[in-house]
N, C-alpha and C positions, 0 to 999 in steps of 0.2 A: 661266455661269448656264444651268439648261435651261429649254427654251420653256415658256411660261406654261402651255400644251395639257397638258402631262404634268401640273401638280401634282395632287395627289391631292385628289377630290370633282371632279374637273373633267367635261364630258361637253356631251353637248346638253340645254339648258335649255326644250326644245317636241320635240314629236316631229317628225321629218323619213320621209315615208314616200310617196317617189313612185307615182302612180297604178300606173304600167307595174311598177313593181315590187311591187307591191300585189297587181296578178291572179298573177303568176310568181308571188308567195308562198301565195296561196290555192288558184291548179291545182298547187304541186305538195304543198302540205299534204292535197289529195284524194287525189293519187295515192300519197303514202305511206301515207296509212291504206286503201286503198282496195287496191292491186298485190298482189297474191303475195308473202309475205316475202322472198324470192334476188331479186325485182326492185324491192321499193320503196330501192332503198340509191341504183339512178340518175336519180331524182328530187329526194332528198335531195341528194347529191354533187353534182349541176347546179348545184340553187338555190344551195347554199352559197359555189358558188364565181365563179359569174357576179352575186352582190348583193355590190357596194361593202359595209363593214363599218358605212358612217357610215348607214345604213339605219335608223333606230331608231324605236321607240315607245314614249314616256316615259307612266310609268303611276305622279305621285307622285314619290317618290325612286327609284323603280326605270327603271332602261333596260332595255327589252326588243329587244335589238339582231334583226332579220330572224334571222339564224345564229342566236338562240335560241332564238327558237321556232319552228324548223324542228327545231332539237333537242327544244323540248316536245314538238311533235306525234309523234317518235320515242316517245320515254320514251313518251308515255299510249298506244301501242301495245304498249309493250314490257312495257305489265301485263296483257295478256291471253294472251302466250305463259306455258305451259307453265312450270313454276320450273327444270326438267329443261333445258330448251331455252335460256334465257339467255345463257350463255356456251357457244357451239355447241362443243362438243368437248370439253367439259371446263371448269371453273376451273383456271386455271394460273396458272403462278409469274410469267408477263407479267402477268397481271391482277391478281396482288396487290401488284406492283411499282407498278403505272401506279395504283392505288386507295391505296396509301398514301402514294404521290407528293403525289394532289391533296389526301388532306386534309390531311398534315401543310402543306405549302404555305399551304393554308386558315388553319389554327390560326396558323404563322408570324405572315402577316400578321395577322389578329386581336389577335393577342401586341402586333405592333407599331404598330399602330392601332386601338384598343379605342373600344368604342362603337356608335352604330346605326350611323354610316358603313362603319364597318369592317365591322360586318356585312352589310353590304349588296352591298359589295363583291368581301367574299368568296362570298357565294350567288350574284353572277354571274360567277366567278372557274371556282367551282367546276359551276358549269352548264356553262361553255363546258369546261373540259380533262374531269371524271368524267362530267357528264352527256354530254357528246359522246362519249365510247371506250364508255358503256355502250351508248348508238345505236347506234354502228357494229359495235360487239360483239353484239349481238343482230339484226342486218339481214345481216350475211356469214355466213350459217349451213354453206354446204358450198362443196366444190369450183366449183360453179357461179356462187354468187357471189361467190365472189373474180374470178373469169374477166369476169363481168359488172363488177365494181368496176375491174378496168384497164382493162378497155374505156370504161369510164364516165370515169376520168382519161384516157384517151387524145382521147376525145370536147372534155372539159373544154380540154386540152392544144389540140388544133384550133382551139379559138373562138376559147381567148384569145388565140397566137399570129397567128390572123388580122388580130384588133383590133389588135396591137401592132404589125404591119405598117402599117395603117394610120395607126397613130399616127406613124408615121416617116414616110410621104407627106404627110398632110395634118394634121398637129400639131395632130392632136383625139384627147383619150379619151374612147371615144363613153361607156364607165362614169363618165365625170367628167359627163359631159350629165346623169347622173339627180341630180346634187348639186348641180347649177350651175355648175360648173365646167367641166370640157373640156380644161383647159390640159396640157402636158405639162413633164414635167423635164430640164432639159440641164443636162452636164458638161463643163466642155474643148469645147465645141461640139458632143458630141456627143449625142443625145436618146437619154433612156432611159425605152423604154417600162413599160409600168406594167399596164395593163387594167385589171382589178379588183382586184388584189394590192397595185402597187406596183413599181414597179422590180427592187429587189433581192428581194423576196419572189416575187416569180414569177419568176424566173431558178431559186431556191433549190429552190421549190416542182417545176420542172417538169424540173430535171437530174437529179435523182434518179431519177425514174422511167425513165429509157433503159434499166436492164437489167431492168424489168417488161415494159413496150411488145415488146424482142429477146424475150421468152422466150414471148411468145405469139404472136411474128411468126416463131419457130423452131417454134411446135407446130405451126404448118400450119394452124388451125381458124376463124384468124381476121386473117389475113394485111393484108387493105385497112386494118380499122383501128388494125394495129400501125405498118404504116408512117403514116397518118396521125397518128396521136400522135409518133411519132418524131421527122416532118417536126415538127409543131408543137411540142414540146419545144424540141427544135433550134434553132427562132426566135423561141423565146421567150428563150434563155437568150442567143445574137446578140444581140437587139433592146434588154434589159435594159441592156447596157453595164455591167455587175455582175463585180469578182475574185470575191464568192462565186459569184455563178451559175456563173462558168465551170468554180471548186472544187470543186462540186457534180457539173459532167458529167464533168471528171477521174475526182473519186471514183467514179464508176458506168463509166465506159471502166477502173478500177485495178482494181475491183473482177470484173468479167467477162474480164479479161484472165488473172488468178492463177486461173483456170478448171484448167489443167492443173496447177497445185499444188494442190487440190480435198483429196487424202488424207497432204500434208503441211505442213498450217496451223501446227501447234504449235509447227515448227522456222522457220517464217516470223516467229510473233507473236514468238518466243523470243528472233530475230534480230533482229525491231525495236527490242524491249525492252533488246539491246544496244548494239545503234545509238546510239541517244538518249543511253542511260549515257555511253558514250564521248563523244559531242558536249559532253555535258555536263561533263564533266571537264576536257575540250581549249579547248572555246569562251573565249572573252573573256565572253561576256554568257553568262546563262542558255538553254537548250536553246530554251526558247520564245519567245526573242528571233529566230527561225527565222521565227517570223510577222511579223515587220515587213517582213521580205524578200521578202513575196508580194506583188506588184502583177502583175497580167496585165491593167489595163488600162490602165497609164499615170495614175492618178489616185486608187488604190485608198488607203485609210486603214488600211496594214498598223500602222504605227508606232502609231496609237491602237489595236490591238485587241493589242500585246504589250505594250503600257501598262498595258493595263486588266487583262490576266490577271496582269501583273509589281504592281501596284498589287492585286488581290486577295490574292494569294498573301502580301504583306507585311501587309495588313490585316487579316489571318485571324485576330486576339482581337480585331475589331471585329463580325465579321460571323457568327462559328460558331453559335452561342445559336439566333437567330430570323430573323438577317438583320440589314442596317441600311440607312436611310434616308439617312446622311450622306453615302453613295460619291461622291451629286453633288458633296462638297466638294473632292475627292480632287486634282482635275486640274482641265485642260483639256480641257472636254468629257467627262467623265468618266459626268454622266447617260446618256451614248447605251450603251446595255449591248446591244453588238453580239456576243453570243456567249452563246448560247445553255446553256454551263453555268454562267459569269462568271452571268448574269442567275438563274438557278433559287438561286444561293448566294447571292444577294447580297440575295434578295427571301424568300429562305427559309428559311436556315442551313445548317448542315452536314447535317443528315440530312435535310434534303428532297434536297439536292444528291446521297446517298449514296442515295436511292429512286428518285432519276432515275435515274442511271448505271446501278442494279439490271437498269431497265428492259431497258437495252440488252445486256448481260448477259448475261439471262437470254431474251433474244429470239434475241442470237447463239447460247446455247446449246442451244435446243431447236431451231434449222435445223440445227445441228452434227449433234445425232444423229440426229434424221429421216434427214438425207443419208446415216448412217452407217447408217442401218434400210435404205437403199432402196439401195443400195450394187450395183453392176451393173446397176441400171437409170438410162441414159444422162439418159432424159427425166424421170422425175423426182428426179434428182439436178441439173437444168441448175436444173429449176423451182424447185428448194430453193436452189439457188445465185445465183440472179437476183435473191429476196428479200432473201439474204444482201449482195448486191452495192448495191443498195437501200438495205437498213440502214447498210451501210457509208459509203454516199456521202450518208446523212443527218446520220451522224456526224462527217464532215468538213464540212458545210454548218454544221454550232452552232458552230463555231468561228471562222465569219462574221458571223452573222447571232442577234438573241434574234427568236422568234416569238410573232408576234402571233397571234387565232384563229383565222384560214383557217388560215395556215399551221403550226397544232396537230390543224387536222381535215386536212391531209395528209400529219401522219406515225400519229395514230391508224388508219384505217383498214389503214395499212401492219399494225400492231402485231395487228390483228382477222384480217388473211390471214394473217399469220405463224402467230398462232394455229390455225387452221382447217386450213392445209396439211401443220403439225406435225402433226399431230389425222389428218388425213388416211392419212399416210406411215403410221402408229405402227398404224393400223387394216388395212391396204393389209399390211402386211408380217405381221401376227397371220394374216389372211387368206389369207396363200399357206403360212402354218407351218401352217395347219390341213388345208389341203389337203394337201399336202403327207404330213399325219401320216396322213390316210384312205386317202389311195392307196399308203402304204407297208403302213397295217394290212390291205389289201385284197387286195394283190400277195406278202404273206406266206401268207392264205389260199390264195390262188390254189397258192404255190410248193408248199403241202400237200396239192394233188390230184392224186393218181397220173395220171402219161402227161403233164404240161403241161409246154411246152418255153419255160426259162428267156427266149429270144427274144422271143418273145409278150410276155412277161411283158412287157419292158424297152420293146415298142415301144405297150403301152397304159399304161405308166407314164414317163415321159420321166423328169418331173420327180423321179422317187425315184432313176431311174437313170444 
């Protein structure tokens, strides 16, 4: 049976809004409308991720969770930019991916829960995953701040790392004190911290980022606090006692490592996609019966998360349409929809499921060719590749973990830099074709004036020559 907590209309019945979290919400709701566009995203990002999520204020049948309206205050800034400026680099093909995700998602559930509940539901559904990506999509406008936004998770990554230390000396989360709480959670004896995430959600949250943290601890510009996000990552993803956490920093160590296969992915991705086949054909169980056999920490719930995907996959004319409500009936334990595509299909149907994956797609493919725009240059091909590394080790993290909405506003802003850098690289490379094309049209002049010696020519034009 699942906890009572999940059924659906469930929530806080009074508003719950601690004083101290009250002013944090109000100084940084000033400084977003108040900073310079490229800086209010590290006040935003702070707030979101140092307020517990149980933070709300109930207005009627509406909950307005803290993380929401951090996200309102965004949006009613976001209608004074410019319609041009929106989506900093462009509309792309991530952003029509991640926009028809949420609404089908929306409609989904709607379909399958009609009425004002449902509506209501869905309008805070779709606040937290569309209204949050258009926030952060319109707050990362250039180069500059994406650099501030890792800095800003690296910051992030420090705090709560810290508190999770603590939590393991003196078995208090000081974010459980704004809720009344304090207590922490033990496994097998061992205490897994949590801060403001949760356990398993901040292991998830903060392994992923190691190859952002290396890529701005390898530019040189900002060295102190790449290693202090690193250090704090690090022990966060420790202190969690989480198989996904640790899957998570795997993924970002697998990913930075295939650095020197950089210009031959397609015979890697080709070779996995055989692998698998093979295993599959060879195996006694299904290929994905591979996940039950991950435990790295002695205690992990491999077996229920190759249940659940082996248990989808057979129930696919129950679920493709819109989704379905029954999966709770399926198993044992079968409500906990620990995997992050398992959840988007099972809550959505198949072609939410088919917008999500888009996402990732089409996110791997626009670093793909950036990298391949930028191609000899070391350091931004590392920078394109960090992201890649990133994406990669978020995509081995769903296959842990379904997310909740912290942990959807930190793979969004991922998806808003990914944008921005692509954007970048694509303008960076037009930029040296042009040059490029002047000094060749210029040094042809030149070759056309009697008595000029070729020499000259080549050593005020390098780059033609």
């Amino acid at each position: 049976m699942p906890p009572e907590h999940l059924r659906f209309g469930g929530g806080a019945a009074e508003s719950a809004l601690n004083p101290l979290v009250a002013i944090w919400m109000l100084a940084a709701i000033v400084l977003i409308l108040a900073l310079p566009r490229g800086k209010a995203i590290t006040p935003f990002l702070l707030a979101f991720f140092t307020i517990p999520v149980g933070q709300v204020v109930v207005l009627g049948a509406f909950h307005f969770t803290v993380l929401r309206i951090l996200i309102l205050a965004v949006l009613a800034r976001r209608l004074t930019f410019p319609r041009r400026d929106k989506y900093p680099g462009g509309y792309n093909g991530v952003d029509q991916a991640v926009i028809l995700w949420t609404i089908s998602a929306g409609i989904a559930f709607f379909l399958e829960f009609p009425g004002k509940a449902g509506a209501i539901q869905m309008m805070g559904s779709l606040l937290d995953t569309l209204g949050g990506y258009l926030a952060v999509r319109s707050l990362i406008s250039d180069d500059e701040a994406v650099r501030r936004t890792i800095k800003t998770m690296a910051a992030i990554c420090a705090i709560l790392g810290a508190c999770m230390i603590n939590e393991q000396i003196s078995h208090i989360n000081v974010f459980g004190l704004l809720e009344k709480a304090g207590g922490v959670t033990v496994r097998n004896g061992e205490i897994r911290s949590g801060a403001s995430l949760g356990c398993i959600y901040a292991g998830a949250f903060s392994g992923v980022l190691i190859p952002l943290f290396f890529w701005i601890w390898k530019d040189g510009r900002s060295k102190m606090i790449a290693c202090t996000g690193l250090l704090g990552a690090t022990v966060m993803v420790i202190t969690s006692h989480s198989s996904t956490s640790s899957l998570a920093l795997m993924g970002s160590a697998v990913g930075l490592a295939f650095w020197p296969l950089r210009k031959k992915m397609l015979q890697v991705r080709w070779g996995l996609v055989c692998t698998l086949v093979v295993l599959h054909l060879s195996m006694k169980a299904p290929v994905w019966a591979l996940i039950a056999r991950i435990d790295l920490t002695g205690s992990s719930s491999g077996d229920h998360r190759y249940k659940l995907v082996d248990m989808t996959i057979k129930h696919f004319r129950d679920w493709w349409l819109i989704g379905t409500p029954d999966f709770v009936n399926w198993g044992w334990d079968s409500w906990d929809l620990c995997n992050q595509f398992v959840a988007v299909a099972l809550t959505g149907g198949l072609l939410t499921l088919i917008f999500y994956i888009a996402i990732f797609t089409r996110s791997f493919g626009i670093i793909g060719n950036a990298r391949k725009r930028v191609s000899g240059d070391r350091r931004q091909e590392l920078k394109l590749w960090c992201f890649g590394s990133t994406l990669f080790a978020t995509v081995v993290a769903h296959f842990g973990i379904n997310y909740m909405a912290q942990l959807i506003m930190g793979l969004l802003p991922l998806l808003a830099c990914i944008s921005v850098v692509a954007s970048e690289a694509k303008r960076a490379t037009v930029r040296v074709k042009k040059t490029n094309a002047a000094a060749e049209m210029e040094s042809e002049a030149l070759v056309a004036r009697p008595g000029c010696h070729p020499g000259e020519i080549q050593q005020m034009y390098p780059t033609v020559y």
